[in-house]
MARNUVEX-120666 format. One record per residue (C-alpha): residue in one letter; z, x, y. Coordinates in pm, whole numbers, padded with zeros to 5 digits, always signed. Layout:
<sites>
aZXY
...
</sites>
This chain:
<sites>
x+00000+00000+00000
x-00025+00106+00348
x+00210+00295+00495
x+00444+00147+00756
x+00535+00356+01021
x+00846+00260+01086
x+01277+00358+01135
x+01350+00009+00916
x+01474-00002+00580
x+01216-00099+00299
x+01417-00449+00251
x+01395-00514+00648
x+01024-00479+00660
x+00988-00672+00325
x+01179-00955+00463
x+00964-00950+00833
x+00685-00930+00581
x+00809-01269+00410
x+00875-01409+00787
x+00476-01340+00880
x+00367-01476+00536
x+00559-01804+00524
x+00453-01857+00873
x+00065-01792+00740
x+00130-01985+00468
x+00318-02360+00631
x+00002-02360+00876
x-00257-02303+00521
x-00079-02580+00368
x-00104-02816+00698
x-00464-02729+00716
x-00521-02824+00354
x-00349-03154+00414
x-00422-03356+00091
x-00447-03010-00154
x-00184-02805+00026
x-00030-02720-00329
x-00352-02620-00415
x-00382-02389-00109
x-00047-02249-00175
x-00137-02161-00528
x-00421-01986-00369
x-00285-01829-00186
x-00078-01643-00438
x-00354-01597-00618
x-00487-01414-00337
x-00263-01199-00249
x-00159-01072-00605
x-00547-00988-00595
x-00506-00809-00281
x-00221-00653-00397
x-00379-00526-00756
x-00668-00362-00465
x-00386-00163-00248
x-00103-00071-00558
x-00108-00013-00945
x-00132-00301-01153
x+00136-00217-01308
x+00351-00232-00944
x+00184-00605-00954
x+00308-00707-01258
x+00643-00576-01162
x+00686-00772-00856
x+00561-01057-00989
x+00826-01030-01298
x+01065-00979-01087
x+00953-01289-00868
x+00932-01505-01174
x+01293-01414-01270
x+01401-01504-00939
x+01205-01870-00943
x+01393-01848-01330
x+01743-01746-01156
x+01750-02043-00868
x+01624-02290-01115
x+01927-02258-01364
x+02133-02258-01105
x+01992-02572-00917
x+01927-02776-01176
x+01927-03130-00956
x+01599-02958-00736
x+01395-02960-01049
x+01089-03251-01015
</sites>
């Protein structure tokens, strides 16, 4: 990935990261209207493509392990948010 020059620490400039794409991501799904789940879904398809261009696969499928234990994580422990 590209460098960021930068004094913050790797979890600050992950979380402004986050901040940017969530803000990307609300107007995507208000454009999509109608198939805004679709657009989010997308979307992450998108970026992990991105992401496989700029960093290992390997990183990829690390982050998105990690991500999918997380989803895992605050499901089990929110049961009554489940559909």
């Amino acid at each position: 990935m590209v460098q960021a020059n930068s004094n913050q620490s790797p979890d600050a400039m992950f979380e402004k990261a986050l901040a940017i794409a969530e803000k990307h991501l609300k107007k995507a799904i208000e454009e999509g209207g109608a198939i805004g789940p679709y657009v989010a879904v997308a979307m992450i398809e998108s970026a992990v493509n991105f992401a496989v261009d700029e960093v290992s696969h390997e990183d990829v499928i690390d982050m998105l392990r990690e991500l999918a234990n997380q989803v895992d994580e605050d499901a089990k422990s929110n049961p009554d948010d489940q559909i």
